[in-house]
C-alpha positions in Angstrom: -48.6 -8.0 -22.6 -45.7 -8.1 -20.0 -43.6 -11.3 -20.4 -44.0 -13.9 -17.5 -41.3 -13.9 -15.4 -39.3 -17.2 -15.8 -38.0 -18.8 -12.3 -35.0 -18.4 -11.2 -32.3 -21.7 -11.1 -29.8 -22.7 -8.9 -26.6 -24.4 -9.6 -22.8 -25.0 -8.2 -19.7 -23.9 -9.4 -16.7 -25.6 -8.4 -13.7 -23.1 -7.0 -10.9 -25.2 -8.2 -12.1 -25.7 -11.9 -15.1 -24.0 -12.2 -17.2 -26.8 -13.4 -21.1 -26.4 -13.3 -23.4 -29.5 -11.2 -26.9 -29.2 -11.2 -27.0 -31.3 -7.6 -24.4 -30.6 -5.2 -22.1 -33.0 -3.9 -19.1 -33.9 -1.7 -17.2 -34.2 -4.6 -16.2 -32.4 -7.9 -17.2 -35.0 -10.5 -14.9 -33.3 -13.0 -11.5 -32.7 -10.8 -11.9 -35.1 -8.0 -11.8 -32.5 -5.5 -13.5 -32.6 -2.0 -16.2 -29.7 -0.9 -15.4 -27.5 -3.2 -19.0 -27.1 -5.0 -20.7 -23.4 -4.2 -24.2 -22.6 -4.8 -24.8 -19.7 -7.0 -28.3 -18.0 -8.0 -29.2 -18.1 -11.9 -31.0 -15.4 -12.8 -32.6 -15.5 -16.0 -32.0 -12.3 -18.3 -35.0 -11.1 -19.6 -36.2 -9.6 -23.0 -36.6 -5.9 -23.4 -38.0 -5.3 -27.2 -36.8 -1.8 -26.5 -32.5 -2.3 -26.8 -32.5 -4.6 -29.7 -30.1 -4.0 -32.1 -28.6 -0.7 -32.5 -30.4 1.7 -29.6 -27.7 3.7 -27.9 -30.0 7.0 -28.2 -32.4 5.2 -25.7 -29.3 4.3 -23.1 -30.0 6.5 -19.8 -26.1 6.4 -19.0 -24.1 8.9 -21.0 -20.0 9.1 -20.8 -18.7 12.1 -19.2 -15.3 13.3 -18.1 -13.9 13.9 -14.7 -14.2 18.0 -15.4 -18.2 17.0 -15.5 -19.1 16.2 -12.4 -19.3 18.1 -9.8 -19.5 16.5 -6.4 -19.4 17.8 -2.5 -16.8 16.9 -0.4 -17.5 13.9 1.7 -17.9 14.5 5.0 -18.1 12.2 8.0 -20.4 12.3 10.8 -18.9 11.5 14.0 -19.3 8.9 15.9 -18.6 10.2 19.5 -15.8 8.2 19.4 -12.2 9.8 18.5 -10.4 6.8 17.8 -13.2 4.9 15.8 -13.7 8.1 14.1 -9.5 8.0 13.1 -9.8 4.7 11.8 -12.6 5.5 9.7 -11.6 8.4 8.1 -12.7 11.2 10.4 -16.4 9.7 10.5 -19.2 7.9 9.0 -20.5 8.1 5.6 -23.3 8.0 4.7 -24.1 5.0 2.1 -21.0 3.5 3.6 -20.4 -0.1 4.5 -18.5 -1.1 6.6 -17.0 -4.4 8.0 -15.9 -5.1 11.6 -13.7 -8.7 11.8 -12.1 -10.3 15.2 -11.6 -12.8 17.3 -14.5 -13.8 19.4 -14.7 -12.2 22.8 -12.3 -9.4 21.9 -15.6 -6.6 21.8 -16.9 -6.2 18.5 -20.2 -6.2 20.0 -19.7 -4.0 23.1 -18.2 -1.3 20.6 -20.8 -1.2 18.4 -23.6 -0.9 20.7 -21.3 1.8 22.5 -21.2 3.6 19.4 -24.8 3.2 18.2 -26.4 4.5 21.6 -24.4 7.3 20.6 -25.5 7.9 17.4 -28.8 7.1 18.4 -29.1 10.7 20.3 -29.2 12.9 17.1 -30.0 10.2 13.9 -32.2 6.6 13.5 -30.4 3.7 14.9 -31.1 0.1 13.9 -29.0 -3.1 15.8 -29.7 -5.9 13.8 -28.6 -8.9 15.9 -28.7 -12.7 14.7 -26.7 -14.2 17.9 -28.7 -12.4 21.2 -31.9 -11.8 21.9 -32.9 -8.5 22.9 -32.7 -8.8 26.6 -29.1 -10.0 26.4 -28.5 -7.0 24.3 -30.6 -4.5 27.4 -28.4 -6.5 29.8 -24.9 -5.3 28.3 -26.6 -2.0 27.8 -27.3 -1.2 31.6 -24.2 -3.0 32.5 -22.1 -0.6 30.4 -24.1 2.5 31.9 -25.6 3.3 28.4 -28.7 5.2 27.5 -31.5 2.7 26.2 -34.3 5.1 25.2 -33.3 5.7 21.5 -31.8 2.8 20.0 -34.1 0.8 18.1 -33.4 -3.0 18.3 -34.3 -5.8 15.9 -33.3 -9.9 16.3 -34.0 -11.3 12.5 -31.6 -13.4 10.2 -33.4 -13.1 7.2 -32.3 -10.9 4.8 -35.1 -10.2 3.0 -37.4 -9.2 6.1 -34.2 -7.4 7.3 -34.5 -5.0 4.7 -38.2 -4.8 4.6 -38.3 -3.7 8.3 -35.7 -1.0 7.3 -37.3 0.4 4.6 -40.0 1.1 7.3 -38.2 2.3 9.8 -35.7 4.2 7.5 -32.7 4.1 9.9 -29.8 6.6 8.9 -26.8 4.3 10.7 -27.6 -0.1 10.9 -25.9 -2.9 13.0 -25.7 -6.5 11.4 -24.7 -8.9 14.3 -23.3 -10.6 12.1 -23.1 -11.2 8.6 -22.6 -15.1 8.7 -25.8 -15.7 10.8 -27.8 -14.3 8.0 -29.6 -15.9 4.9 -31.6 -15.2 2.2 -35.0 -17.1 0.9 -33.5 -17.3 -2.5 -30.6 -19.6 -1.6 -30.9 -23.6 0.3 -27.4 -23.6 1.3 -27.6 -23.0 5.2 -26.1 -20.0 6.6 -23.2 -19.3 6.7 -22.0 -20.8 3.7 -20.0 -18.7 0.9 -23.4 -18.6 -1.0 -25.3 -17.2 1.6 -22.3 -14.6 2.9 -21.8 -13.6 -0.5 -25.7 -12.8 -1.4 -26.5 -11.7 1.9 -23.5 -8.9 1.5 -24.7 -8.2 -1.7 -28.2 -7.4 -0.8 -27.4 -5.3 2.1 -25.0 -3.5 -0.1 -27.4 -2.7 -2.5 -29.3 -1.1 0.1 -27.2 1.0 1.6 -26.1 2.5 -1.5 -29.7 3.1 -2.2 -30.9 4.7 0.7 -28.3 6.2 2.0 -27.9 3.9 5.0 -24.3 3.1 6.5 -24.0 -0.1 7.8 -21.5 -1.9 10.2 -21.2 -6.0 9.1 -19.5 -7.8 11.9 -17.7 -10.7 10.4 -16.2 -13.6 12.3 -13.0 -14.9 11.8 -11.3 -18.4 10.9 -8.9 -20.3 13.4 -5.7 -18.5 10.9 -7.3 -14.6 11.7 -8.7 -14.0 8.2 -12.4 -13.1 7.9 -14.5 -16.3 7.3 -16.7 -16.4 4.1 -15.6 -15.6 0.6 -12.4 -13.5 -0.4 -15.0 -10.7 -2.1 -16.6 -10.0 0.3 -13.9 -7.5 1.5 -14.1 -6.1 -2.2 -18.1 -5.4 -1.9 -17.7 -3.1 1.3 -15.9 0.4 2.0 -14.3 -0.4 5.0 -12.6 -3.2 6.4 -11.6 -2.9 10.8 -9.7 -6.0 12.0 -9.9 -6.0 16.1 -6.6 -7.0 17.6 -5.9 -7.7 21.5 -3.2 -10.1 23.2 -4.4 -12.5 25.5 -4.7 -11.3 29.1 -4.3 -8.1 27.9 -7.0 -5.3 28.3 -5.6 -3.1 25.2 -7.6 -3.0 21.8 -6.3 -2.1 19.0 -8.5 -1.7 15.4 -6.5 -1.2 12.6 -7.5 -0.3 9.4 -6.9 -2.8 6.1 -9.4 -1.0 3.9 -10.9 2.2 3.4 -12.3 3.8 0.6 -13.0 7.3 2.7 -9.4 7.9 4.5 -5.9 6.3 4.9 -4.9 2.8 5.6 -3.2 1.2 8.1 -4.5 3.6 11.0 -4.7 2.5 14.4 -7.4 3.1 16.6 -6.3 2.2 20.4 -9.0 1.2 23.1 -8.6 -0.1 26.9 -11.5 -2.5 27.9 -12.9 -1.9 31.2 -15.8 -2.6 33.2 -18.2 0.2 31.4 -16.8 -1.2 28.1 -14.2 -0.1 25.9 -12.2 3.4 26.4 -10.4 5.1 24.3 -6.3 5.7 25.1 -5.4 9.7 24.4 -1.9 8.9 25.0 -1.1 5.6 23.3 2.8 6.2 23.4 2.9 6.1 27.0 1.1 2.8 27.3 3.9 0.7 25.0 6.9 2.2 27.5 8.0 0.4 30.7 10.8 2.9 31.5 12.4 1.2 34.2 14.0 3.1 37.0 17.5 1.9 35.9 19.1 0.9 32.7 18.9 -2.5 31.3 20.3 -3.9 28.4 18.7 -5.6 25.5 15.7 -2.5 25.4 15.5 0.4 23.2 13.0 2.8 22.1 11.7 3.2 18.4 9.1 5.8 16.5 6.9 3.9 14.8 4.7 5.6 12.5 0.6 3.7 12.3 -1.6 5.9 9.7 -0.9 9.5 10.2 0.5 9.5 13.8 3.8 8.8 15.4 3.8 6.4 18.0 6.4 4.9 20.1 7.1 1.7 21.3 10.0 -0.5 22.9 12.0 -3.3 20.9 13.5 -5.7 23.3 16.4 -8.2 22.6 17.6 -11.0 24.1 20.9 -13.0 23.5 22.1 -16.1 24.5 24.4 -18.7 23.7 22.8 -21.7 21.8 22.9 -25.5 22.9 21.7 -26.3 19.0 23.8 -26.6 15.9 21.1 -24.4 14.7 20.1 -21.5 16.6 16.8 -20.1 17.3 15.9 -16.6 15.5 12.5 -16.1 17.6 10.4 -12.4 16.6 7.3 -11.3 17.8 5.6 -8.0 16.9 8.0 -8.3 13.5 9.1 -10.0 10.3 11.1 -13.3 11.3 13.3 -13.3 7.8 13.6 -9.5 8.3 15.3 -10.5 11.7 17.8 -13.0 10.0 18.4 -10.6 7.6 19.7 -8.3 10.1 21.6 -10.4 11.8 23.6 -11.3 8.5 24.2 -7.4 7.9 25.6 -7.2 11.4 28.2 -10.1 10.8 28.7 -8.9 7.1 29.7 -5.1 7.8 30.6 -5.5 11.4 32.3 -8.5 12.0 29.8 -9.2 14.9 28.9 -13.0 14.7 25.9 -14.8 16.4 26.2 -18.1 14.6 26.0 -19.6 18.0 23.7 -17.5 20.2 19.9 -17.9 19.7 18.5 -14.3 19.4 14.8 -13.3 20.4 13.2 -10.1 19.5 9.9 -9.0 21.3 7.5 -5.6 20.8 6.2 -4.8 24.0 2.5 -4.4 24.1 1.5 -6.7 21.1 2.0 -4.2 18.5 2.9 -5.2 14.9 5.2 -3.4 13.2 5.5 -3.9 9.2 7.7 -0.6 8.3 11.6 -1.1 8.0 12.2 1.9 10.5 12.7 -0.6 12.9 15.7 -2.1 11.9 18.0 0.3 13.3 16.1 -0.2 16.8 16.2 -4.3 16.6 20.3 -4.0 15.9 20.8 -1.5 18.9 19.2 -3.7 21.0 20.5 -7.2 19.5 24.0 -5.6 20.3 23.2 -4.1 23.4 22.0 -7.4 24.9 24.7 -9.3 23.2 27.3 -7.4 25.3 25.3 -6.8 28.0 25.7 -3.2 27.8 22.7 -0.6 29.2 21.8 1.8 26.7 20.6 5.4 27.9 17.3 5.6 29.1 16.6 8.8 26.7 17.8 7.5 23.7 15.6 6.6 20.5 16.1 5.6 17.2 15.1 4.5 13.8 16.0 4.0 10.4 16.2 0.9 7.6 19.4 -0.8 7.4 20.5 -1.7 4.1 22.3 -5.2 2.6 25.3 -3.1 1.7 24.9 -1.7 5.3 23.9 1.6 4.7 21.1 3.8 7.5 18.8 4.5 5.3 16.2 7.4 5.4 12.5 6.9 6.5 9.3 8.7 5.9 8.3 11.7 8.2 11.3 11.5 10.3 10.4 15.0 11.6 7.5 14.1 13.0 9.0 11.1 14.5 11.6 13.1 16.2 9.0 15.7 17.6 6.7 12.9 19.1 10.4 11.4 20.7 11.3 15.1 22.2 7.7 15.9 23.3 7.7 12.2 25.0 11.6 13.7 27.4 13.9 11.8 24.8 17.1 13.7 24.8 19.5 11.7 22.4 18.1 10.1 19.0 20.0 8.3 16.1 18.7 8.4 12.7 19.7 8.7 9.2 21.7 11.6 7.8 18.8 12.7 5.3 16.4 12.6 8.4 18.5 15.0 10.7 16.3 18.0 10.9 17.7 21.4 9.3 16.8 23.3 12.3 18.1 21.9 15.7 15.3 20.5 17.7 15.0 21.8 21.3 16.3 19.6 24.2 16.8 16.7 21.6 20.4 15.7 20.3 20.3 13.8 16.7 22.8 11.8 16.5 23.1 11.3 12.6 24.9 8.2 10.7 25.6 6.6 7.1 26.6 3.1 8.3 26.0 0.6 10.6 29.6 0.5 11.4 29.4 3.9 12.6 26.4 3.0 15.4 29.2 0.1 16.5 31.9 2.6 17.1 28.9 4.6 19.2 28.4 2.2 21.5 
């Protein structure tokens, strides 16, 4: 006779000490600390006579090497979309989950549904939203000129009948609009809440690994840009796409933080428009203003984002300061990294800005991480500084060192072919990234210290 299935309790967990409460409440009665109870699901184990005691012949798992298995190669199926399809890892995999994160407004939405009419022409297609109703969704669908006849549509925020509709319909790519409208039956807390994100997830997890279903989880995002919802929720899922955009501006740029099917850090470039969101086939071209005449304080860098070169223009601005403490202002890069600089530059140069504020500005909202910028910032630092034009076909790059050395970066090649195929005829790198073979209609300009870029100019 089967054993009766015991119900299932719920309690709360405090994050900061981890206490247990039966009830919730504002406050931890153990630390003292404010709205930091979480509801969490008790499930009770339950007693198999069968794995008492000693009973690893009966275990179904076995241990294996790597040599053992044999597995195909994972291949992605494409999404009609070249850029999605780069920051995904050259398509979508089946089983995959993956998690879409923004700010509001910025077209989450309108890319998915792009992307799902598209998908919809040759496999199932579910879009799952919690937020519209369907004729708001058949509304942005004609006004974005998109084929309605395929894609399936469903407006639920329960998980549980989410998935039961699924298993029905069987859909081989799904749309969850989003993740923190949804709930599940088995929790009280309202939706939303890190209980309800976190079991939700799970569930829908579970499911695609099960059948072989990828999913897209949009995810909304706190007032500081991180995902709202619990921290693990980035560990459950396979991918993780952060939507970036400047205000007033119609570029799009998706990046990847995650991926357990390709590279990180790839950049996926888009241009909203009226029929939605388009993708860019020449993103270098839309970070350069080349002016018709030479100004000072603006010089061109090859940034590297995932596998591709891309390049974009650093510009600096120098002024004298009214402050006894001037302003070190950066956008598109590392403030300290910037400060940093500027202490190399007085150090090994003898060039002092103790009394100029200095601002430092990526054009077109990019964010760039690598050091290969620092050679670019200097150039233009000093170029503004004495108000000196640099040429209009010159690039560089290269990380500038405490002891200031030029140091080296990866796939400097590349970086110079990208700079020659874009009409750059000068370039000044690193010694250990000059190329071995002269490239054509490009001049490399190589150098071992900063002090030798000084002399230069």
């Amino acid at each position: 006779m089967a054993e009766p299935r015991k119900p299932e309790r719920r309690s709360y967990y405090c994050s900061a000490c981890g206490a247990e409460s039966l009830k919730w409440a504002g406050q931890c009665p153990d630390c003292q600390a404010w709205n930091t109870l979480q509801e969490t699901l008790q499930t009770p184990v339950r007693h198999n006579p069968r794995f008492d005691g000693y009973a690893g012949e009966m275990s179904v798992n076995r241990i294996c090497t790597l040599a053992d298995i044999e597995g195909e190669a994972v291949v992605g199926i494409p999404t009609g979309n070249a850029e999605l399809d780069r920051v995904l890892g050259g398509g979508l995999v089946s089983g995959s989950v993956v998690l879409i994160g923004g700010d509001p407004g910025i077209g989450k939405s309108t890319l998915l549904i792009q992307t799902m009419t598209a998908l919809a022409r040759s496999c199932k297609a579910l879009y799952v939203s919690g937020e519209e109703s369907p004729e708001q969704i058949g509304l942005r669908a004609r006004r974005l000129g998109l084929p309605r006849d395929a894609l399936r549509l469903l407006t639920e925020t329960c998980v549980e009948r989410i998935l039961m509709l699924a298993r029905e319909e069987t859909p081989a790519v799904m749309v969850i609009d989003s993740i923190q409208t949804l709930y599940t039956e088995q929790l009280q807390s309202a939706p939303g809440s890190v209980a309800q994100v976190r079991e939700s997830a799970a569930q829908l997890v579970r499911f695609a690994k099960q059948r072989g279903c990828a999913i897209f989880l949009v995810g909304h995002v706190t007032k500081e840009g991180v995902l709202a919802g619990p921290r693990v929720l980035e560990h459950m899922v396979d991918t993780v796409l952060y939507f970036e955009g400047e205000p007033g501006s119609h570029f799009r740029l998706v990046r990847t933080i995650k991926n357990r099917f390709g590279a990180v850090n790839e950049l996926g470039i888009f241009a909203m428009t009226d029929k939605g969101l388009r993708e860019v086939s020449n993103p270098s071209a839309i970070f350069l203003s080349r002016q018709d005449e030479e100004v000072s304080g603006s010089v061109i860098m090859v940034t590297r984002e995932g596998s591709r070169p891309l390049l974009v223009e650093v510009q600096a601005l120098v002024d004298e300061s009214p402050l006894s403490n001037p302003r070190r202002v950066s956008l598109g890069l590392e403030q300290n990294r910037l400060s940093m600089l500027l202490a190399v530059l007085h150090r090994h140069c003898g060039v002092a800005m103790f009394n100029q504020d200095v601002y430092v500005n990526v054009v077109g909202g990019v964010r760039i991480g690598e050091t290969a910028a620092d050679l670019a910032v200097l150039l233009a630092v000093l170029s503004s500084y004495r108000d000196r034009p640099g040429p209009r076909d010159l690039i560089a790059f290269g990380e500038v060192g405490l002891a200031g050395e030029i140091r080296p970066v990866q796939n400097g090649l590349e970086r110079l072919r990208e700079a020659a195929k874009h009409g750059f005829r000068r370039a000044v790198v690193a010694r250990k990234n000059a190329p071995k073979k002269p490239i054509d209609g490009l001049e490399v300009v190589a150098v071992d210290r900063l002090s030798e870029i000084v002399d230069l100019l």
